[in-house]
Every structure is written in structure tokens, then in C-alpha cells.
N, C-alpha and C positions, 0 to 999 in steps of 0.2 A: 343469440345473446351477445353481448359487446361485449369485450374482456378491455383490460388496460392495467397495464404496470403502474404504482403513485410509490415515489418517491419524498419522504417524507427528511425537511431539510433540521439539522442539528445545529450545531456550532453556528451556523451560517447564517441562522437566524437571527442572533446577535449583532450585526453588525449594523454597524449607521447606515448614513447617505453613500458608502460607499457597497452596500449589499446588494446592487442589482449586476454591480463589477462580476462578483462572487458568483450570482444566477445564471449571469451569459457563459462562464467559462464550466460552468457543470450542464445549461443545456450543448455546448459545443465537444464537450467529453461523453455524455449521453450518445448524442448523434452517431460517433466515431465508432462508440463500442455497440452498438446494432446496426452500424452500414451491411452487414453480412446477413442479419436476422430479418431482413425484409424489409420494407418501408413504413417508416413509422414518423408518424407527429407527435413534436415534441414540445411542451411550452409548461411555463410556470406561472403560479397562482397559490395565492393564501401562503406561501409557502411550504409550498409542495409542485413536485412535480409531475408533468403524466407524458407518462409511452405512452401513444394510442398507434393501434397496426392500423394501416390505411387501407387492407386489403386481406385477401382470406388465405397468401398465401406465407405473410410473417408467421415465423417462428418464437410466439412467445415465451416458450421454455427456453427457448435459447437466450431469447432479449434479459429473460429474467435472470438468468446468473450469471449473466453478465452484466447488469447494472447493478444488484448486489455488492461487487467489487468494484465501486466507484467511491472515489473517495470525496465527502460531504455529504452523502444521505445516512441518515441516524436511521430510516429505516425503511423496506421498500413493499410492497405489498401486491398481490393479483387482486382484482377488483372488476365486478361485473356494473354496468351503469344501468341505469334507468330512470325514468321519469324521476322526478319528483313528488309523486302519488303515493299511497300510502298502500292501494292496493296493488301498483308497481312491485312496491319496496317490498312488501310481502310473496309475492309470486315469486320474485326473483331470488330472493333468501333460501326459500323455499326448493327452488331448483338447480340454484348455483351450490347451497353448500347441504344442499341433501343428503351425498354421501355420506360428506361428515357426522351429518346427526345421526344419521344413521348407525353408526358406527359407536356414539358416543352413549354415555350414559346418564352426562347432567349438561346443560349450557348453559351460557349467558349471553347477554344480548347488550351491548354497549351501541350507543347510538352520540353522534357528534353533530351541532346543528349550526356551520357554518353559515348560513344561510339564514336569515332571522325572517324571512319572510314565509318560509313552511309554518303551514298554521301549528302544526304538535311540536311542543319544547320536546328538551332530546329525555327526560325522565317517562312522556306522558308518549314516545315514539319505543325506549325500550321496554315498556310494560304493557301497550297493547304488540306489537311486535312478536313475543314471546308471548301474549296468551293465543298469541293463532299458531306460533310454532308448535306448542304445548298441545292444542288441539287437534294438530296432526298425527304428533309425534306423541300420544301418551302415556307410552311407557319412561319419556324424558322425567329428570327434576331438574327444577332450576340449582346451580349453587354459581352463587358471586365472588368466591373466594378462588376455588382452585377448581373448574368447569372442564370437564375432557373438550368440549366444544365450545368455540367463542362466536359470534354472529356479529360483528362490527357493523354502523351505517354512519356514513358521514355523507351530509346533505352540505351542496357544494353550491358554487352559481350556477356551473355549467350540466348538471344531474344528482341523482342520489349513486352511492357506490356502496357496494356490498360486499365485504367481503371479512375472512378468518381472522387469525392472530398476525399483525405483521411481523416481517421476518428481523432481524437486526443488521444493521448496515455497518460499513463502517466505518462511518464519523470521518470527522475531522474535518480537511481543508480541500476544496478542488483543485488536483496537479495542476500546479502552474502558479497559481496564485501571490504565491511566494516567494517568487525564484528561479533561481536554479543553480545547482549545486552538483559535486562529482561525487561518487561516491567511491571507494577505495571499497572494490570488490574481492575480497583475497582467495574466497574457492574454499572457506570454511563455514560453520554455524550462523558465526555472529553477522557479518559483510550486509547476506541479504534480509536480514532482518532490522539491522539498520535503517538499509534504505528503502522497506517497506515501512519502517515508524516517519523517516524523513518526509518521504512523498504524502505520506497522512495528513501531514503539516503543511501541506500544500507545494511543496518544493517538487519543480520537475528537474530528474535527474540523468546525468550520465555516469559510466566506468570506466573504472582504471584495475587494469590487472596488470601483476609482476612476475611474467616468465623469465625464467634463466638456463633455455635449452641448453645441454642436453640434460642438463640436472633436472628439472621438468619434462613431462613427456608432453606430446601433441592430447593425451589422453586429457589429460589438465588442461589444458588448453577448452577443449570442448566441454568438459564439464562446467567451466567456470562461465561459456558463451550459450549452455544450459540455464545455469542459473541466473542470467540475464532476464531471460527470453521468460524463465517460473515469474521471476519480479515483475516485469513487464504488463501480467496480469492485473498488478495495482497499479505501477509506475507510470503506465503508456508507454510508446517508442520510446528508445536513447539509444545512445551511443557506445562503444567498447571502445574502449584504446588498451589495448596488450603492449603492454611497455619491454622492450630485449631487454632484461635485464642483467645479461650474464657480465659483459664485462665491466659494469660498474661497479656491482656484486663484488668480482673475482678483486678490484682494486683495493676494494675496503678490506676482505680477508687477506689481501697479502701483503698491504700495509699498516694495518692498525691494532692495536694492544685487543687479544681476541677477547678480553672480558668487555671491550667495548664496541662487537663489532654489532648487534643488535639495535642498539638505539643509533649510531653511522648508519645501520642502513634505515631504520627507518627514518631517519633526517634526509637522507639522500631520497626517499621515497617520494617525502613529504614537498622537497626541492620538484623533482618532474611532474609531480601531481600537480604544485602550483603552477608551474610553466603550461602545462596544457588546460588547466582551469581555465588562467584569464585568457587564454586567446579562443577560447569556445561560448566565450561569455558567463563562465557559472563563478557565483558569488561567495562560494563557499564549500569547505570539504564536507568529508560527510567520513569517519570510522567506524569499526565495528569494537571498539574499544571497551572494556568494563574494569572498571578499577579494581587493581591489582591480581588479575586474572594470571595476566604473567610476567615477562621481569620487565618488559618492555611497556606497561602499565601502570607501575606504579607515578605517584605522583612527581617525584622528579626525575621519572624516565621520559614522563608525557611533558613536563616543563623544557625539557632539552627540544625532545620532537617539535611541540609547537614553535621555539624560536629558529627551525629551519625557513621558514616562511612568513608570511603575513596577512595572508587570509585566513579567516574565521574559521575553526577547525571544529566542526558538531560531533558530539559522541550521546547518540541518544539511548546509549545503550549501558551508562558508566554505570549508575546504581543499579544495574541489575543483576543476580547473578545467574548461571550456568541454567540453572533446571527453568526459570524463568523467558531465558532466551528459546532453547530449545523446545518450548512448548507453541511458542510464537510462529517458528520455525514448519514444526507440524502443525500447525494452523493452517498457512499462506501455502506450505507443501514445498517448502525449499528443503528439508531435513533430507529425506531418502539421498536426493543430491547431492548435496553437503559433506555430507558422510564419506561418499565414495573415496576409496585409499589410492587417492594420485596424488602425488607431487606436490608441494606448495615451494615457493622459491624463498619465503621465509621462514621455514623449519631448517633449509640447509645451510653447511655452514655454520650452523649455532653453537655458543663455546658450552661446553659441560656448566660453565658458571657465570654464567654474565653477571652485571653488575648489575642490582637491585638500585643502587640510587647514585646515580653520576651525575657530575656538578656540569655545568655549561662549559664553562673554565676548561675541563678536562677535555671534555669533546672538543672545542673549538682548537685544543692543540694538536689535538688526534687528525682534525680534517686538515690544517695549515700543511701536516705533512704530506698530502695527497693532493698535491697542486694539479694531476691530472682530471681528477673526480668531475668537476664542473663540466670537462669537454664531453668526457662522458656520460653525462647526466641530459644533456644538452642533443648531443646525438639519439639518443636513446626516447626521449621526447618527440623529437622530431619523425622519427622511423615508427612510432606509435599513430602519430598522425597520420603518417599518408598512408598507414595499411589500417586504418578506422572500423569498425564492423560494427554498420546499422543493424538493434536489434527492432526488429517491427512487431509491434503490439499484435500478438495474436492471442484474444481472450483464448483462455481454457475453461470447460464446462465442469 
């Protein structure tokens, strides 16, 4: 019997004359993420897409959950083909999801007829369909509403396919589509959940982290080149830049009013994040931000931040709050990571009382006095580049 993965497309289908852009760059990300699971053919249609194994010794379990974590199929499904026959379509039902029925105790039989040239409409295909399943299986009842077993057939150009419930995908945009953009990964909750909403959006991204040895450990350091590598499951490859942050850091605490040293550093953050943006080509930042989370969140602590720079600073995470992210979190499976108690170089240093709402004004006199800060900033940037760490997309099952 013939199995085959179909990717079933969402958002993507929407799109004009520019939607086949859209199809080449999801069967090119397809390809990438089963180079490992065997040889497999890959091409789209009706809009949908099909893994087919070219051979008996692909790994379709593996293929499959890992196209599942692609971003742009709404939703992906296993699927046995067969003729176009009716008593095909029936044998195969039959022995591809036997167990199922087996198992179940009412089904239903949905039937889709892409295909206009099969002589049965899809109403006149699920009601004989299900009276020979029924004939097998007599102990089954039908029910349409809420069925332990569903028996799906969607008659196609290229065969009929048969197969269960499909699974749900998840959505959006295929990496790249969009962009590209860094994302300010900080080694907590929110970072990778961000830039698992971002790359949804089609944005392929890179990282920026901010060590401040010895005040961070090497510990942190790897935890955060962890949570790369979890994201990567959606993201594909990118990049890390671990930014030395200490003696930029060490300038702003020992020159500036300490209820402002929180939004200084992250102005100064926002400063080498842009510096390394535009010379990597990404079009935009990416936070793990949520409005008024904490003091460096509120609305004119983020008005100060953003006018460090002048690229587009995304925060797809502002309306949401705490228990919302963290569920996200354990979804994708960055949480357990996240969690771990190492170091962050933005907790240290923090004054007992920062300022909740600081004018521009203020800051901009605060930094005037720090005429070193740039050089440092600057260096610090640079030394992030040339010690880079490619993280390479290796799906997790």
C-alpha cells in the first residue's frame, strides 16, 4: 500500500499572483526538513502539498513530524492512495484504517471530490462508502457529529487518498517569506516565544544574546545556545551573536543615575543589536516584550528604547500576558529551558527602583555623560561577529 504525507495550505491560499512565490519557498523548506528521513518527492497541487517516499526505506514517521512543524500548512495528514475506483477506495479504507474501526465505536465517512470527473458526487461516495464499512463492521453506528472514527477520501487528479482526522499544522507564513529579522534572545520565557510567533509570520530569523562574564556563567551561555537550537525546530538554521557585554554594562552602572540604569542599558542593547542587524542583512528587530510586565516595559520606557535606533522594533508578544506566553512556551517546548536558574546579564545590576516612566530628555543627558559608551558598544558588536555560532536546524521528533 502507498502511504504519502498532504499538506494541506492555509493563509497561503489567499494570496494573488504572487502565491506560487509562497509554494516554491514551502516545497524548498519541505525538502530541507526530510533530507534526513529518506528520499522523498515532493510537489504541489490544488493546494496542497504531497511528501511522497520514493523508496521503502524513508522514514515516514519521522517525515511526519517533521513537516507538522513547518510553517504554512494549516494542516498535514498520512494518506494511503489508490486508484480512483470505488472498489479501490473501499478495500483500502478498509485496510488502511481497520484498526481504527476497529477500535471505535461510531464513524463517519467525509468524502471530498476534487476531481469532477469521478462519476459519484462526494454525498453519493460517503453513503455508499460507509454502507460497506457498516457491512463489515456491524457492530459500528454511524454519528456525523462527534464519531470516535472519521474515514476522510479526497479524490484528487493524481489518485484517491484515504485517510483519518487530519492533524493541525501550524499556520501562518513560510520562513523567509518575509524577511529577516534578529531576534533579542535573552535566556528567559518570553525571547523564544517571540520568535517562534515572528518566523510564523514568515520572518527568517537570527540571535543576539547579552553575556556579561563573570557576572554570567558559561552555564548561561549554553542554555541560551539551547534555546536556539529548541527554536530552530520552527525557525530553520540562524545565527547567534553573544554580545561581551560586561564593560559596556560595568560604564552605564558606574556612570549613570541608578534609577536609570535599566532603560541605558537596554538603549545601549538596542544600539549593538542594530549595528549587527544591518550588516547581516535583517530588516528588523524582533523582543520578547509585553506591556508593562516590568519597569523597562512600560510605555515610555519602550518610547526611550525605540529611539536608540531606527529599525522596526516588533514585539509580538505586547498584549499578552504571563500565563498566555508560558503556555506557548510549553507548546514549542522551550519552558523546561527557559526556566533553568543561570544568569541573565539583564537582572544584574538592577537598581531596587527604576524609573517606571523616563522622558527622552533625561536619558539623552544621562548618555551625553558617557562619551566612552559608543566605543564600547561598538567593540562589543564587533567581537560578537567574529565569534558567530551557526545554529543548524536539526528537527526534533
Amino acid at each position: 500500500m502507498q502511504e504519502v504525507i498532504i499538506g494541506y495550505q492555509g493563509e497561503m491560499s489567499l494570496k494573488g499572483l504572487n502565491r506560487n512565490q509562497f509554494e516554491s519557498a514551502t516545497i524548498k523548506i519541505l525538502r530541507y526538513r526530510v533530507k534526513d528521513a529518506g528520499r522523498f518527492r515532493i510537489w504541489c497541487a490544488q493546494s496542497t502539498f504531497y511528501i511522497e517516499p520514493e523508496d521503502a526505506e524513508a522514514d515516514l514517521d519521522l517525515a511526519f513530524a517533521r513537516v507538522s512543524k513547518v510553517f504554512g500548512l494549516a494542516a498535514v495528514s498520512r494518506s494511503a492512495v489508490c486508484e480512483k475506483d470505488f472498489g479501490a477506495i473501499c478495500q483500502t479504507a478498509e485496510s488502511y484504517l481497520g484498526a481504527a474501526l476497529a477500535r471505535a465505536k461510531t464513524f463517519k465517512v467525509e468524502a471530498r471530490r476534487a476531481d469532477k470527473t469521478f462519476p459519484m458526487d462526494s454525498p453519493a461516495l460517503m453513503r455508499e462508502l460507509g454502507a460497506y464499512l457498516l457491512e463489515r463492521n456491524p457492530r459500528l453506528k454511524v454519528d456525523v457529529h462527534d464519531p470516535d472514527c472519521k474515514v476522510i477520501v479526497e479524490i484528487r487528479d493524481r489518485g484517491a487518498y484515504v485517510h483519518g482526522p487530519k492533524v493541525p499544522g501550524e499556520g501562518g507564513l513560510p520562513v523567509g517569506t518575509s524577511g529577516r529579522a534578529l531576534n533579542m534572545l535573552s535566556g528567559g520565557i518570553d525571547s523564544p516565544v517571540a520568535a517562534y510567533r515572528m518566523a510564523k509570520r514568515g520572518l527568517a530569523l537570527d540571535h543576539i544574546h547579552f553575556a556579561s562574564p563573570p557576572y554570567t556563567s558559561e552555564r548561561a551561555r549554553r542554555k541560551v545556545i539551547a534555546l536556539a537550537q529548541h527554536t530552530s525546530v520552527y525557525t530553520g538554521s540562524c545565527n547567534l551573536f553573544v554580545v561581551p557585554y560586561t564593560r559596556p554594562q560595568e560604564c552605564i552602572r558606574d556612570n549613570a543615575p541608578p534609577m536609570l540604569f535599566t532603560v541605558l542599558m537596554r538603549r545601549s542593547m538596542m544600539r549593538i543589536a542594530g549595528q549587527i542587524a544591518r550588516r547581516q542583512g535583517c530588516e528588523a528587530l524582533i523582543t520578547g516584550e509585553s506591556l508593562a510586565q516590568v519597569a523597562s516595559q512600560t510605555v515610555q520606557a519602550i518610547r526611550c528604547t525605540d529611539a536608540a535606533q531606527d529599525l522596526p522594533v516588533l514585539r509580538p508578544l505586547i498584549g499578552m500576558d504571563k500565563t498566555e506566553i508560558i503556555e506557548t512556551a510549553r507548546r514549542i517546548g522551550t519552558f523546561e529551558t527557559s526556566i533553568l536558574p543561570y544568569e541573565d546579564c539583564c537582572t544584574i545590576f538592577t537598581p531596587p527602583h527604576p524609573k517606571l516612566r523616563p522622558t527622552l530628555e533625561e536619558v539623552l543627558e544621562a548618555e551625553a555623560a558617557m562619551p566612552d559608551l559608543p566605543g564600547l558598544e561598538a567593540e562589543a558588536a564587533a567581537e560578537a561577529e567574529r565569534v558567530r555560532i551557526r545554529i543548524d536546524d536539526e528537527p526534533e521528533v
